[in-house]
DRENZATI-532568 format. One line per field, with one value per residue (C-alpha): z, y negated, x; residue in one letter; residue number from 1. Coordinates in nm, 3 decimals. Last residue first. Layout:
N
zz	Z ... $
yy	Y ... $
xx	X ... $
residuo	A ... $
num	NUM ... $
END
This chain:
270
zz	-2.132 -1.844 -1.549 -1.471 -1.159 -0.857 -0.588 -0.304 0.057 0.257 0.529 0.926 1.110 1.470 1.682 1.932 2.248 2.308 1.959 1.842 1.677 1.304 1.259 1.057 0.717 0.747 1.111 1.223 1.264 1.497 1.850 1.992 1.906 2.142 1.989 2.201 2.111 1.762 1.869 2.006 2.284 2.393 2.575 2.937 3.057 3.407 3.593 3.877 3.667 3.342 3.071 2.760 2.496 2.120 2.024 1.767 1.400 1.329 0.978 0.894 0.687 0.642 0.336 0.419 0.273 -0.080 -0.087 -0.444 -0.283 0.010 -0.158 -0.374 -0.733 -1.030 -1.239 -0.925 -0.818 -0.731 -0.605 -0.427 -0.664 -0.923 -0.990 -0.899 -1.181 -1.028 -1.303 -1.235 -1.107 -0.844 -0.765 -0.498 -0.591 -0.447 -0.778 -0.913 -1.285 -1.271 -1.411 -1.354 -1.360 -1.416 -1.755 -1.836 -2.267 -2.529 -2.767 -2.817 -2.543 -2.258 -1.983 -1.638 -1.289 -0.951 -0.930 -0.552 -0.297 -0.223 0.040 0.364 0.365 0.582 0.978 0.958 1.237 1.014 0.923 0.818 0.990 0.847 1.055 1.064 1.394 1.381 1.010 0.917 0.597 0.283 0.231 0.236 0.556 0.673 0.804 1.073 1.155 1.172 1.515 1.525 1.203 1.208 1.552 1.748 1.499 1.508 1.720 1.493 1.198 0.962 0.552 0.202 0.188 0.224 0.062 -0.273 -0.496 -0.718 -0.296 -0.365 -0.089 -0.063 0.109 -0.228 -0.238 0.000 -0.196 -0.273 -0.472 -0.497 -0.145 0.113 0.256 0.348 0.266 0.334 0.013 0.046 -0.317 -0.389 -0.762 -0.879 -1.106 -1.495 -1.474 -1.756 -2.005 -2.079 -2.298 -2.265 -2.531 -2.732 -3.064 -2.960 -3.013 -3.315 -3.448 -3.336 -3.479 -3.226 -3.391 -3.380 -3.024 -2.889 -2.487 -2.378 -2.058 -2.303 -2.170 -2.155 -2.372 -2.249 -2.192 -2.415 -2.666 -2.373 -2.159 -2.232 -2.159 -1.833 -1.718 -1.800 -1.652 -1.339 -1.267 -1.053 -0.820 -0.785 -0.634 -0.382 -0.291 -0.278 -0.409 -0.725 -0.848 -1.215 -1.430 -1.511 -1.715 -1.749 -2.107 -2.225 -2.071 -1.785 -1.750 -1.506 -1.709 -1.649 -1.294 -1.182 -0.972 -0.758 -0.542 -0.256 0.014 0.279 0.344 0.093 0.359 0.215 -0.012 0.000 $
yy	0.852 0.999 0.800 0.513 0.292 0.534 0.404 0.690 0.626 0.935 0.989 0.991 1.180 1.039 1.186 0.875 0.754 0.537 0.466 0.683 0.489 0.573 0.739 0.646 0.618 0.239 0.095 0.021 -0.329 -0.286 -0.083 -0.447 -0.447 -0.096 -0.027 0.046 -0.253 -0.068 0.137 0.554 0.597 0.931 1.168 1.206 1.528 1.495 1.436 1.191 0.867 1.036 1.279 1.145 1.410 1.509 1.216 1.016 0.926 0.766 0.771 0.648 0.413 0.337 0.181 0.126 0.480 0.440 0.865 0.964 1.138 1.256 1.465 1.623 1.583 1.656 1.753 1.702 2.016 1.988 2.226 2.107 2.325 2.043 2.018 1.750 1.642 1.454 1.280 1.149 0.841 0.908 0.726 0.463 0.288 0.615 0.663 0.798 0.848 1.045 1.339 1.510 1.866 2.032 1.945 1.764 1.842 1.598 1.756 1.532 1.313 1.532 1.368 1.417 1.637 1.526 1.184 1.088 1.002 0.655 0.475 0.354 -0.037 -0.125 -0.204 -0.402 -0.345 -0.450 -0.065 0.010 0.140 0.323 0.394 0.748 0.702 0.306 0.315 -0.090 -0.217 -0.345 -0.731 -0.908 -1.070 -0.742 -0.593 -0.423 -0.605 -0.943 -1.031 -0.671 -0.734 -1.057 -1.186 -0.833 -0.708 -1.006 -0.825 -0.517 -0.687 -0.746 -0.611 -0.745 -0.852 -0.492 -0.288 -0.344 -0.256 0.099 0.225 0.640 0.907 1.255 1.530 1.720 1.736 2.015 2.250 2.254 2.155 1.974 2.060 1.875 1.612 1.925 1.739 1.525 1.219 0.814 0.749 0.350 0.157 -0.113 -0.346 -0.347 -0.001 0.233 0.433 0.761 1.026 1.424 1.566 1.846 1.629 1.563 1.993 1.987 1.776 1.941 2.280 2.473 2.819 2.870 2.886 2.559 2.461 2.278 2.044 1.829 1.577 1.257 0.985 0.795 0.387 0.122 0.001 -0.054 -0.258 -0.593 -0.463 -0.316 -0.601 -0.790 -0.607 -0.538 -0.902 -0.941 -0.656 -0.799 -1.112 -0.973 -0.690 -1.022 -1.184 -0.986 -0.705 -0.657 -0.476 -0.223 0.109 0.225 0.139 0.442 0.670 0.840 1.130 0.927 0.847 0.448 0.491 0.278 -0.054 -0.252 -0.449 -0.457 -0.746 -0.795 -1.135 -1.169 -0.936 -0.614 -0.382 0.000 $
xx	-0.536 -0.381 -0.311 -0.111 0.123 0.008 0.192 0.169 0.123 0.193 -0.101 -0.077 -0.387 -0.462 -0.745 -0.884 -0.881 -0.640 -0.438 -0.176 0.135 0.203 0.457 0.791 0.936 0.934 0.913 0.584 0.487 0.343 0.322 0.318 -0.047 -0.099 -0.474 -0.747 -0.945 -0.950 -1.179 -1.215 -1.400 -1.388 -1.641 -1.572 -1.336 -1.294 -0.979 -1.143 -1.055 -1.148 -0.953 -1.123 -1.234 -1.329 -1.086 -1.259 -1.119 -0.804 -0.650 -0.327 -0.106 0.269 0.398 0.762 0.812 0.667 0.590 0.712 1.045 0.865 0.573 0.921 1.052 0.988 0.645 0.471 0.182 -0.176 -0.408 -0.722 -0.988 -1.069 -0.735 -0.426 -0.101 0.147 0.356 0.691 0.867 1.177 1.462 1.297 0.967 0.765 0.663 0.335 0.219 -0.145 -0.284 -0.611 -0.796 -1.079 -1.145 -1.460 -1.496 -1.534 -1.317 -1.018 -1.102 -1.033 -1.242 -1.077 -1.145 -0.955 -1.021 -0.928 -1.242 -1.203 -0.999 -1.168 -1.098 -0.829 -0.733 -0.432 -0.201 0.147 0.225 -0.191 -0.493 -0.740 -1.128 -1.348 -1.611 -1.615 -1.679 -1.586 -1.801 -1.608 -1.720 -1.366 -1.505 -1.544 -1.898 -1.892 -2.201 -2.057 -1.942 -1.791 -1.560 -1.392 -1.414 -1.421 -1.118 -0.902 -0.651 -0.668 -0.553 -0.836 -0.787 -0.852 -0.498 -0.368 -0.612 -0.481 -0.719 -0.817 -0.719 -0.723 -0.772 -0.682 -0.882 -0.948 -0.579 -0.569 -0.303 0.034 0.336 0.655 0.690 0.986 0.705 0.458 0.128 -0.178 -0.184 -0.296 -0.278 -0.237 -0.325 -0.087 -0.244 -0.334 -0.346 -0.119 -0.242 -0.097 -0.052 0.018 0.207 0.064 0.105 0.449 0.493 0.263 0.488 0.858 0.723 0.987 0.959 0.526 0.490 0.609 0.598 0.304 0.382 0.516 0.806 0.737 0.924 1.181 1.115 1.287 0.999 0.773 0.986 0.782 0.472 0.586 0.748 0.386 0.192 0.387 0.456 0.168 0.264 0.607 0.520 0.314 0.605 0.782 1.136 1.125 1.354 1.423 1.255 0.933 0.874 0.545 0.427 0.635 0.493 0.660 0.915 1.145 1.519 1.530 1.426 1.170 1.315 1.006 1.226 0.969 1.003 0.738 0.638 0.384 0.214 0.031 0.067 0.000 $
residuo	X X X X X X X X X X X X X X X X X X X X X X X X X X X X X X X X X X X X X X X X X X X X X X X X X X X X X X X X X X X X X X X X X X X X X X X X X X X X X X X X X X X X X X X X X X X X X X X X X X X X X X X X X X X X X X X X X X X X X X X X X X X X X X X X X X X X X X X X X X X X X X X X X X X X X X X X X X X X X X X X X X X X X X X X X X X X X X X X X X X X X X X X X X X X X X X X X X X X X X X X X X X X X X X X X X X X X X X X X X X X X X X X X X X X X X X X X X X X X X X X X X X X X X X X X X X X X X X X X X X X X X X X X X X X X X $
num	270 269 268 267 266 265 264 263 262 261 260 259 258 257 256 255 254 253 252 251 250 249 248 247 246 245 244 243 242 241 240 239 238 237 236 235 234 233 232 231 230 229 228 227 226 225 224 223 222 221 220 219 218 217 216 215 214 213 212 211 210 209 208 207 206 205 204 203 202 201 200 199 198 197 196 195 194 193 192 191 190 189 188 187 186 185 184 183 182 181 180 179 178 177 176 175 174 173 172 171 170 169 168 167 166 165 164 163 162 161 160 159 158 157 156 155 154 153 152 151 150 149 148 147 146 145 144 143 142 141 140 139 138 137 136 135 134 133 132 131 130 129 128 127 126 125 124 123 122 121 120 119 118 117 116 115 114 113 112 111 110 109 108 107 106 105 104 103 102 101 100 99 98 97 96 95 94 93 92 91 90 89 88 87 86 85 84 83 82 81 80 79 78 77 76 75 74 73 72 71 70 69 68 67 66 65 64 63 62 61 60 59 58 57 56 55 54 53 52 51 50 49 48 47 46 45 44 43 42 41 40 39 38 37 36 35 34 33 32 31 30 29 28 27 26 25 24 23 22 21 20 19 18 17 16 15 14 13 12 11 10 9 8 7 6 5 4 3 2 1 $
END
């Protein structure tokens, strides 16, 4: 994710990741802010340079080089930066439970309230944010600098082939974790997905830091008794945050805490 201007983010893609060719980018910029809206046009300009992706179709006929770029996978990139939040071993190139993964199509970042601000900008209007996402008190995000965010969508897992028409059940997207890797990380319809190179932790954007914190099933109380939890954001530790980068994220009284890897996604498949 991106949030504070403050933050830096030298957004450098390898020159030799297997992405299209509209997704290479430049230089460094001062912000992560600043480097967000120069994406489009970095990427625009660098299209004549980038590799081409390899095809995940090998040749049958004696290496028919055509048919063989003809079986190549195309993409499009997004005008903007989108964010996977993604559950799994960070040493894997592959796995399963990607139906529980999350997608931001925005940056969450400046659309979210830092915890301290919560009863002003969220419980004095309805859990309603002034950006105009609605707060879940029982399933809530929380990001390094003690934003709370938006809940992420569900993440595409199915795609329209537009050769034939057909829904297949899977989905590819172009993720980076803006340090040596870029690659494509393909996800199915029945939780698998696998990256074409590389590991979960080498596309995970490590000062990006987010988790998910839902209700504890129990409170130990003043005489020892187990008393159903309250789980808010008036429970957080502010001085827990910022959160270093590559680390936890700090548990908040009384509620379950599940860390995700932040993901930039920069394209899918066209």
């Amino acid at each position: 994710m991106v949030f504070p201007a403050y933050t830096r983010l030298p957004l450098l893609l390898s020159a030799t990741a297997a992405v299209v060719g509209a997704l290479s980018f430049g230089a460094p910029q001062t912000t992560r802010r600043a480097t967000l809206a120069a994406i489009p046009a970095i990427a625009g300009a660098a299209l004549s340079a980038a590799p081409p992706l390899p095809s995940d179709a090998a040749t049958t006929d004696g290496g028919n080089a055509a048919a063989a770029a003809d079986a190549k996978p195309k993409f499009r990139r997004y005008p903007q930066i989108r964010f996977i939040a993604a559950l799994g071993d960070p040493t894997a190139s592959s796995g399963v439970g990607c139906e529980g993964w999350g997608l931001w199509r925005d940056d969450p970042g400046p659309r979210g309230v830092y915890l301290r601000d919560y009863d002003d900008r969220i419980a004095k209007r309805g859990g309603v944010a002034p950006a105009g996402w609605t707060f879940n008190g029982d399933d809530w995000w929380v990001e390094e600098h003690g934003l709370i965010m938006s809940t992420p969508d569900d993440l595409p897992r199915r795609s329209l082939d537009r050769s034939t028409g057909d829904v297949v059940p899977y989905k590819r997207y172009v993720v980076t974790g803006d340090r040596e890797v870029t690659t494509i990380l393909t996800v199915h319809d029945d939780g698998r997905w696998e990256l074409a190179k590389g590991s979960l932790y080498d596309v995970t954007h490590l000062p990006c830091r987010s988790a998910r914190y839902t209700p504890a099933a129990f409170d130990v109380g003043a005489n020892g008794d187990a008393v159903a939890s309250t789980c808010a954001p008036g429970g957080a530790d502010k001085r827990s945050f910022p959160v270093k980068p590559g680390a936890e994220m700090p548990p908040i009284s009384g509620c379950a805490k599940q860390d995700y890897a932040v993901l930039f996604v920069l394209g899918e498949e066209a």
